[in-house]
N, C-alpha and C positions, 0 to 999 in steps of 0.2 A: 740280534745278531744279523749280521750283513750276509745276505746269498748271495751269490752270484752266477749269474744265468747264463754268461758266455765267456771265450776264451778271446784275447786280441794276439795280432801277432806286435813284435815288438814296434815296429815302423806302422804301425795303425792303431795307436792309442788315441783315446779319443784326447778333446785338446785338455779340456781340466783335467785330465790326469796326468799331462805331460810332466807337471812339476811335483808329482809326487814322491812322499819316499819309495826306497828301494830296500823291496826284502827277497826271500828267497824260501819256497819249501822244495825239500828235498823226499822225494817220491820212487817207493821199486812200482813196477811193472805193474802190481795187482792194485797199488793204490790208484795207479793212474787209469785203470779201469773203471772204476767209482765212480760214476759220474754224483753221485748223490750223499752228500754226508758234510760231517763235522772235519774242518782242517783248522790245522794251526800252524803257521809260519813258521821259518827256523828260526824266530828272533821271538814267536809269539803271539803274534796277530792271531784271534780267531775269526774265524768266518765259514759259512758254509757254502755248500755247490748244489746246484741243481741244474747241471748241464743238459743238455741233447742226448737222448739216448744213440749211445756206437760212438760216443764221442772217449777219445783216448790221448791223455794229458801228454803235450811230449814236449820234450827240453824245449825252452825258449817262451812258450807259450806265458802271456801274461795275465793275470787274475788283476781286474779293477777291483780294492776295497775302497769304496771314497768316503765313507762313513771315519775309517782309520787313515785316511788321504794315503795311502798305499799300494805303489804296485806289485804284487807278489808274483815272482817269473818262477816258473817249476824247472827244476834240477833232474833229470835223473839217476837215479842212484845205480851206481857200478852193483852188481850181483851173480853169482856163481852159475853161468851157463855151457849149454854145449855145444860148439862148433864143429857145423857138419859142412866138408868142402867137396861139392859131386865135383867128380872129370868130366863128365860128360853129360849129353841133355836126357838122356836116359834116367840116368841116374838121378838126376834132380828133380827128375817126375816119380820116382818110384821113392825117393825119401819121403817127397813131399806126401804124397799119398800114404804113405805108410804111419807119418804123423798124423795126418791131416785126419784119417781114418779112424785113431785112438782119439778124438780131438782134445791134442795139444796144442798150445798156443804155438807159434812159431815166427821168425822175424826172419825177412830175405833179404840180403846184402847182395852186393856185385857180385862176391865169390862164395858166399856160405847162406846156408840155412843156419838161425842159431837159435836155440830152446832152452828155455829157463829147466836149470836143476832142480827140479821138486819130483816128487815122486811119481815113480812110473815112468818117466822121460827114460832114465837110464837103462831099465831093465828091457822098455820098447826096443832102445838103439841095437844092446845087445841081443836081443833075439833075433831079431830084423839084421845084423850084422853088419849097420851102419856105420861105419868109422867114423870118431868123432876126438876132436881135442876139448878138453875143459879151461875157460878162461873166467874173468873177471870183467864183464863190462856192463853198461850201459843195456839192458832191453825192452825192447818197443814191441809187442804182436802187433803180427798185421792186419789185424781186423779185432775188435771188442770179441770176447769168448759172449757167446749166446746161449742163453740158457737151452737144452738138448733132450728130447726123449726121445726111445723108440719103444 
């Protein structure tokens, strides 16, 4: 099985892969975490990763398989999060620490904080009296979650 040890962006493949085919996996949030494991393309290809640790798969990125002469570009997958829009710089500092603190993942946009639906997220927002709307998109954390003790 073919590993593959790093990520190109699409305008820096190397040149033998230029003329490769074209597939696509399609990845949430958690799998794009993984630097380490068994994948399989949406068409099938398998192949495994053993990427860089803190490394975090995001749309466009492309996987060299040259064994399957494949380029496989990652997808991310739309998934049920919560959009949180501070007004003010106050506010964006006291969201963010109040997740930050619980350490939830969390993704920072122009205008929002947005946080993957999984458990705990919600009950934080609500206690914390966060206002937030529930969407369907696309999410990237901003750093690899690390494993945590205290």
């Amino acid at each position: 099985m073919t590993v593959i040890e790093q990520t190109h962006p699409e305008d820096a493949l190397p040149q033998a892969a230029r003329g490769y085919a074209r597939d696509t996996i399609t990845l949430g949030w958690e799998d794009r975490v993984h630097v380490h494991g068994r994948r399989r393309s949406d068409s099938g290809v398998e192949f495994g990763t053993a990427l860089p640790r803190g490394t975090i798969l995001r749309g466009g990125d492309c996987l060299v398989v040259h064994e399957a002469r494949t380029v496989v570009t990652v997808v991310e997958r739309p998934e049920p999060v919560f959009v949180i829009e501070p007004q003010s710089a106050q506010e964006w500092g006291l969201f963010a620490y109040h997740i930050g603190n619980r350490h939830q993942p969390l993704m920072i946009t122009e205008r929002a904080i947005v946080c993957p639906d999984v458990p705990g997220v919600g009950q934080l927002l609500e206690q914390q009296r966060i206002p937030y709307t529930r969407a369907t998109l696309p999410f990237t954390p901003a750093t690899a979650v690390a494993a945590h003790q205290h």
